[in-house]
C-alpha positions in Angstrom: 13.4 -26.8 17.8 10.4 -25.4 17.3 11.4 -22.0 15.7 13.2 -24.4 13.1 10.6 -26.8 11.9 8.6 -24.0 11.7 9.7 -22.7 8.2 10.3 -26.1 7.0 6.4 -26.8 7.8 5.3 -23.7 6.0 7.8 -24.1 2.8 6.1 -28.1 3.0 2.6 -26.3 3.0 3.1 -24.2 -0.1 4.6 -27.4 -1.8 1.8 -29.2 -0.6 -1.1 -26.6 -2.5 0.8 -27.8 -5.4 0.6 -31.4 -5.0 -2.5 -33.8 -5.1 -4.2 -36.5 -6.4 -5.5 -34.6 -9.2 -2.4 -33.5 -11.0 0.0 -36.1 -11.9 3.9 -35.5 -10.4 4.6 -34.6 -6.5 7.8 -35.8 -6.0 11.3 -34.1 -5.8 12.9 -35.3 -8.7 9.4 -34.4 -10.5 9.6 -31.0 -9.6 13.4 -30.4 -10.4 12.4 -32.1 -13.6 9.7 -29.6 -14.4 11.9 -26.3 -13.7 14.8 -27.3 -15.0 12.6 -27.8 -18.0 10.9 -24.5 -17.4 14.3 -23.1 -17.4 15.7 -24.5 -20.8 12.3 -23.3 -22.7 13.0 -19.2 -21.1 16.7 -19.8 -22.1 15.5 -21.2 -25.7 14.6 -17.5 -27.4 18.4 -16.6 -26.3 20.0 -19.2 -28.8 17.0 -19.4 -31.6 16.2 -17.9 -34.4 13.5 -14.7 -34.5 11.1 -16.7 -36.8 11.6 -20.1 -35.0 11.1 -18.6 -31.9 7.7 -16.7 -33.0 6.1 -19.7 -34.5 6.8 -21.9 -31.0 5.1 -19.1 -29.2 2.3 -19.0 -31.9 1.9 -23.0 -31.4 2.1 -22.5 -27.4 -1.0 -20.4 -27.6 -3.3 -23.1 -28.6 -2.5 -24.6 -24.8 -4.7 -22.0 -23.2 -7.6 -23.5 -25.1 -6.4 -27.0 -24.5 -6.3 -26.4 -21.3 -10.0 -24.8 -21.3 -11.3 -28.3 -22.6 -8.9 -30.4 -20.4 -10.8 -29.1 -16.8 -14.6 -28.3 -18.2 -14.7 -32.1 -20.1 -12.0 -34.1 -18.0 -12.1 -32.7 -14.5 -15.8 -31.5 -14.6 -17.3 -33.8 -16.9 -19.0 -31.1 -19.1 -18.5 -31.7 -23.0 -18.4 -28.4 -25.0 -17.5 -27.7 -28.0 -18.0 -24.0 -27.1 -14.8 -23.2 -26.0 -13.7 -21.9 -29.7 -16.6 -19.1 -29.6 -14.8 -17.3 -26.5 -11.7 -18.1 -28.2 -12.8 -16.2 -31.3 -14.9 -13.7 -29.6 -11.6 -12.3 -27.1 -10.0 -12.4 -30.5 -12.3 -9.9 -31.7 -12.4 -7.9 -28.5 -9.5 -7.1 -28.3 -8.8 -6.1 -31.6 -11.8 -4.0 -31.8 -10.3 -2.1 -28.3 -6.8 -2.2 -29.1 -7.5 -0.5 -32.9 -9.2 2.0 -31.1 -7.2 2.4 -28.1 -3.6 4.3 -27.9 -0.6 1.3 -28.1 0.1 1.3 -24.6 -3.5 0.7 -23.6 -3.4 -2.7 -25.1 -2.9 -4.5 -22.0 -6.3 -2.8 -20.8 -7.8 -4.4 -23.8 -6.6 -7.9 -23.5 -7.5 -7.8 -20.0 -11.5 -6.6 -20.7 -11.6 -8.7 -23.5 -11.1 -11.9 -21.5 -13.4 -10.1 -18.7 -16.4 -9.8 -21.0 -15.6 -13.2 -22.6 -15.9 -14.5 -18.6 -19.3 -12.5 -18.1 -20.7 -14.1 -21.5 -19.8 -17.3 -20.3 -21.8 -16.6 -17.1 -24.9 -15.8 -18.6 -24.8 -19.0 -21.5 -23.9 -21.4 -18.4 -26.5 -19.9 -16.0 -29.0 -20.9 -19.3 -27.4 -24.0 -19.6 -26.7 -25.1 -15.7 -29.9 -23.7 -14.0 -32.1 -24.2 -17.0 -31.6 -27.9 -16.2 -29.4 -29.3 -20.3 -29.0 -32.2 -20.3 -25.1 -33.3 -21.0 -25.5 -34.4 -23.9 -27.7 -31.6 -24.8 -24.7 -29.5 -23.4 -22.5 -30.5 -26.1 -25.5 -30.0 -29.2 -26.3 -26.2 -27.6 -22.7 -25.3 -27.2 -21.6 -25.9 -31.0 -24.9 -24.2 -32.0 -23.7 -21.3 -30.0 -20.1 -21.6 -32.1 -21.2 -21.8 -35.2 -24.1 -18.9 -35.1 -21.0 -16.7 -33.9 -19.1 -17.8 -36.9 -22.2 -17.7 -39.1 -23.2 -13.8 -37.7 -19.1 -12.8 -38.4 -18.9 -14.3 -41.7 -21.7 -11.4 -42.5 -20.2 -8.5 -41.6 -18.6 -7.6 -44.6 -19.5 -4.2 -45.5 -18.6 -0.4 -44.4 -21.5 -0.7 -42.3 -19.7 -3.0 -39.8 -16.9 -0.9 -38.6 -16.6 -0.2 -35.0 -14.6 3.1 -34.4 -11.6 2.4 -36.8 -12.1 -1.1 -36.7 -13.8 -2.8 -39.6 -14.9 -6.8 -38.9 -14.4 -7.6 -42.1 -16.4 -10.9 -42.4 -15.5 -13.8 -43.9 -12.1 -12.0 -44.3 -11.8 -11.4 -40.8 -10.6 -8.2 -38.9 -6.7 -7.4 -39.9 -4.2 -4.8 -38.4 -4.6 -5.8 -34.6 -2.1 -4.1 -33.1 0.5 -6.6 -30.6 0.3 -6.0 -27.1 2.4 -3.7 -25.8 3.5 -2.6 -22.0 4.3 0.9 -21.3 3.9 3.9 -23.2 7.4 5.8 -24.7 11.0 4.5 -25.1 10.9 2.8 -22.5 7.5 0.3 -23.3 8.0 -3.5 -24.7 6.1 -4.5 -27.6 5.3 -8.3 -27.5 6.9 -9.6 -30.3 8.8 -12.6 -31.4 11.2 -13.3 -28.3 9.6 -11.1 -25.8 6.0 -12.6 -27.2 7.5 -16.1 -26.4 8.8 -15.3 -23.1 5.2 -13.4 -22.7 3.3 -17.0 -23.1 5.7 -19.0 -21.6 5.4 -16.5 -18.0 1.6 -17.0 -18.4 1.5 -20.7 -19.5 3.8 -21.0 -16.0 1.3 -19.5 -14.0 -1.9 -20.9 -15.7 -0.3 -24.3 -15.0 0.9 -23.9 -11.5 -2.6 -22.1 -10.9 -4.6 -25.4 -12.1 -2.6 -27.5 -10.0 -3.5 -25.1 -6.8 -6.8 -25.1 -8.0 -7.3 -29.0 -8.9 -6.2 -30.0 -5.8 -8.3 -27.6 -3.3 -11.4 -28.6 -2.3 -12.4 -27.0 -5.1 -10.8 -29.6 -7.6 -12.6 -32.3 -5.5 -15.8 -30.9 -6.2 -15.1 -30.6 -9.8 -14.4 -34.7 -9.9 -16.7 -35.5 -7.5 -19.4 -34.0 -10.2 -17.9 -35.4 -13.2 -18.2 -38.7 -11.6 -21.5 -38.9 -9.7 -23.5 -35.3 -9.6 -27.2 -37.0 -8.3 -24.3 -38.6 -5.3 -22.7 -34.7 -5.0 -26.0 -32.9 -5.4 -26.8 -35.1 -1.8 -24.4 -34.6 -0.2 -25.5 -30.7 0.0 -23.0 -29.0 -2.5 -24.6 -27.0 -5.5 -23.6 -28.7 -8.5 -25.3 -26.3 -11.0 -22.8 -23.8 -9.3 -20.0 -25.8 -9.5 -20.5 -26.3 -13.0 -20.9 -22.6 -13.7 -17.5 -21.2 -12.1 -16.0 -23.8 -13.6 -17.3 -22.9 -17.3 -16.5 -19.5 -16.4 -12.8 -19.8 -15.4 -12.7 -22.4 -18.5 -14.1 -19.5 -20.9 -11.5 -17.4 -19.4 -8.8 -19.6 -20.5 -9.9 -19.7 -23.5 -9.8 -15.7 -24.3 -6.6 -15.4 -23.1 -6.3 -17.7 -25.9 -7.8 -16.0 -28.2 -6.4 -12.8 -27.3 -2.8 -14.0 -27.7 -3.9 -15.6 -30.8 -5.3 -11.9 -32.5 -2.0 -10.3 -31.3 0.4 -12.4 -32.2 -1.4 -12.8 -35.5 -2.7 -9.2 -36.1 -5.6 -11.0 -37.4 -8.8 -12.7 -36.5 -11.0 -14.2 -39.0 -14.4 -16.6 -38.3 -12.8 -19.6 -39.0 -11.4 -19.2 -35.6 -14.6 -20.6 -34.6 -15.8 -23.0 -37.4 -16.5 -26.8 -37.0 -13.2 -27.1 -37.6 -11.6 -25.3 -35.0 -14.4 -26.3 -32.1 -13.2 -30.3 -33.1 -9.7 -29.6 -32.4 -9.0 -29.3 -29.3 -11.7 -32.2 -28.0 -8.5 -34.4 -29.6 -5.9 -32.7 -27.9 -7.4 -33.8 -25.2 -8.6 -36.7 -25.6 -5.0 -37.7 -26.8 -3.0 -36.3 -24.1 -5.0 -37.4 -21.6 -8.6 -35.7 -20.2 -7.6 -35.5 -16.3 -4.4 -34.8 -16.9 -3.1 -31.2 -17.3 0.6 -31.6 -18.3 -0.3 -34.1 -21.2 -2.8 -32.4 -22.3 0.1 -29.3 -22.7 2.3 -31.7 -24.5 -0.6 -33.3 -26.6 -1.9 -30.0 -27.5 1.6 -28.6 -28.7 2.4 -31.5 -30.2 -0.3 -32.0 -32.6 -0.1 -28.2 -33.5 3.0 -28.4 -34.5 2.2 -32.1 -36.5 -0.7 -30.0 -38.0 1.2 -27.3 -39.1 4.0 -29.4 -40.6 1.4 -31.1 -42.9 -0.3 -28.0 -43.5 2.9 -27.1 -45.0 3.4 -29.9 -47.3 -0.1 -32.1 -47.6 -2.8 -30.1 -46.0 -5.6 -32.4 -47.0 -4.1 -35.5 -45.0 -3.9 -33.0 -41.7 -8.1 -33.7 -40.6 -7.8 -37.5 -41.9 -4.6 -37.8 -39.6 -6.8 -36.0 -36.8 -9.6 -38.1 -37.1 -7.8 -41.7 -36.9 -5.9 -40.2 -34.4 -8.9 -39.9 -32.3 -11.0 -43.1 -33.1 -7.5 -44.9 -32.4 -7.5 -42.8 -29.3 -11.2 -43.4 -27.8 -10.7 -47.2 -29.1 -7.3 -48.7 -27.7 -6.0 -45.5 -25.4 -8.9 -44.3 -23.4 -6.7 -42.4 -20.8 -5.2 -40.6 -23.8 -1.9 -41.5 -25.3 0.5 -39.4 -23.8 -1.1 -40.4 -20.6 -1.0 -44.2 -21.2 2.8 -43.8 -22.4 4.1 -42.0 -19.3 2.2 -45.0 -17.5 4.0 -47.5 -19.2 7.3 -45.5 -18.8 7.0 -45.2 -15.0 6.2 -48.8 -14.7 8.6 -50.2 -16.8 11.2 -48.6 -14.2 9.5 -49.7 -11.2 9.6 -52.9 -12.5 13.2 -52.7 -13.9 14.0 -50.9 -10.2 12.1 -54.1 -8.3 14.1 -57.0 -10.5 17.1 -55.0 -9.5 16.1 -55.1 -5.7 15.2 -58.6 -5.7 18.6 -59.4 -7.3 20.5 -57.8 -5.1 18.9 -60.1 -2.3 18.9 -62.9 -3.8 23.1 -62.2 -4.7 23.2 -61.1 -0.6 21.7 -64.3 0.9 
């Protein structure tokens, strides 16, 4: 008896690191929902078109920065509007390495280009964390830091600004980034359309099963714990400023893996990447899906891409108008975030539904 509860207590376990009141989802039927979604999105590239297929893989990109928001400003409590600057500055990285570098060390590049993007991070949060910014000062200092990066790029026009064979090309940004590639020869895979999809949708996997691991550890706890009361957490003994500081580490590393998807799938990077524009963004992606909530904030975030590109298309000047009633509405009537407050109303709906249908059952048995 006890040789067989003993794998059914370790497979429970490894659910359980998944599980948590942090993430939203922990039952059965959840979890077969989620993979046999999982499944239908890596089946999707088989029975699409090449170009639909690259621009879904283009608009799932923009989750990793979602995502770097969603557990600095709703799990932590730390609003930034820096996340855009590592975002654009992996962009650059790796296109500066991999125009430099042989094709099949491109995977090298992407991987020191979010690397350098996490030490970066380390040194601007130490400034920020143990030099005692305020939080709203936090958010002031980190779109400074944004826009000086977009303001110094926008200046390197010139011959003078060329690294090896790659030239940054300033307000124009830095073209003919090479797409990552693994493998070297005949038998290496270039990352493009269909394999680029199936590329982000591997990685979007694990970043999401990762956050949930890491949301509810002790870890995650900590994270809440200083979003809602730091003076309380601060006395309890744990170090807050270094709680902070991981977390805006692992957060800027989300957001150049971002970035460094973004350059190769585009084979460009330009400034903009990181204007005012771009740093606003993704504060309403999350704020509409949902700040403590990782899987709306996926669906927010890919949602309003692909509403953004779609007006972009026909009426690009209604897109930031759309955006910004979209997130006064938001703040104003859905503070939990939209998607978030409809899945809410979905799931009690049916437990309501589910407890008429109980009660009349008992009623028609007596």
């Amino acid at each position: 008896m006890t040789t067989d509860m003993a794998p059914k207590t370790k497979l429970h376990a490894i659910l359980g690191a998944f599980n948590g009141p942090q993430t939203a989802g922990s039952s059965p039927t959840y979890w077969i929902g989620f993979f046999a979604a999982v499944a239908l999105i890596f089946l999707y590239p088989l029975f699409a078109e090449d170009y639909a297929v690259s621009n879904n893989g283009f608009l799932l990109v923009w989750i990793f920065l979602g995502l770097s928001v969603c557990i600095l400003w709703g799990y932590t409590g730390i609003f930034s509007f820096g996340q855009t600057a590592f975002f654009g500055l992996a962009g650059y990285a790796y296109g500066i390495m991999s125009i430099n570098m042989a094709p099949e060390y491109s995977m090298l590049a992407a991987v020191t280009a979010i690397l350098i993007m996490m030490l970066l991070s380390a040194l601007i949060g130490y400034i920020i964390f143990y030099g005692g910014v305020s939080s709203l000062y936090i958010a002031i200092f980190t779109l400074m830091l944004t826009l000086l990066a977009e303001t110094l790029l926008n200046r390197t026009s010139g011959p003078q600004f060329i690294i090896g064979r790659a030239s940054l090309g300033g307000s124009n940004g830095m073209v003919g980034i090479p797409p990552l590639q693994l493998g070297a020869g005949e038998g290496s895979v270039t990352f493009v359309d269909k394999t680029f999809f199936w590329l982000i949708a591997s990685l979007l996997l694990g970043v999401f099963l990762g956050l949930r691991v890491l949301l509810n550890s002790s870890w995650g706890y900590l994270m809440v714990a200083t979003r809602e009361d730091p003076q309380r957490t601060q006395l309890f003994g744990y170090d807050v400023r270094l709680i902070q500081l991981v977390t805006y580490v692992i957060a800027a590393g989300l957001a150049g893996l971002g970035g460094v998807l973004f350059a190769s799938w585009n084979n460009f990077i330009a400034p903009s990447s990181m204007g005012m524009t771009a740093a606003t963004l993704p504060i309403i992606w999350v704020a509409a899906g949902g700040r403590s909530n990782i899987l709306s904030v996926i669906i927010a975030t890919f949602a309003l891409q692909w509403i953004n590109q779609q007006l972009a298309y026909s009426s690009g000047q209604y897109s930031l108008l759309l955006f910004a009633v979209l997130l006064l509405t938001t703040v104003m009537i859905f503070p939990e975030g939209v998607v978030t407050t409809l899945v809410n109303w979905i799931i009690h709906c049916r437990r309501a539904a589910s407890a008429s249908a109980e009660r009349k059952l008992l009623l028609g048995g007596e």
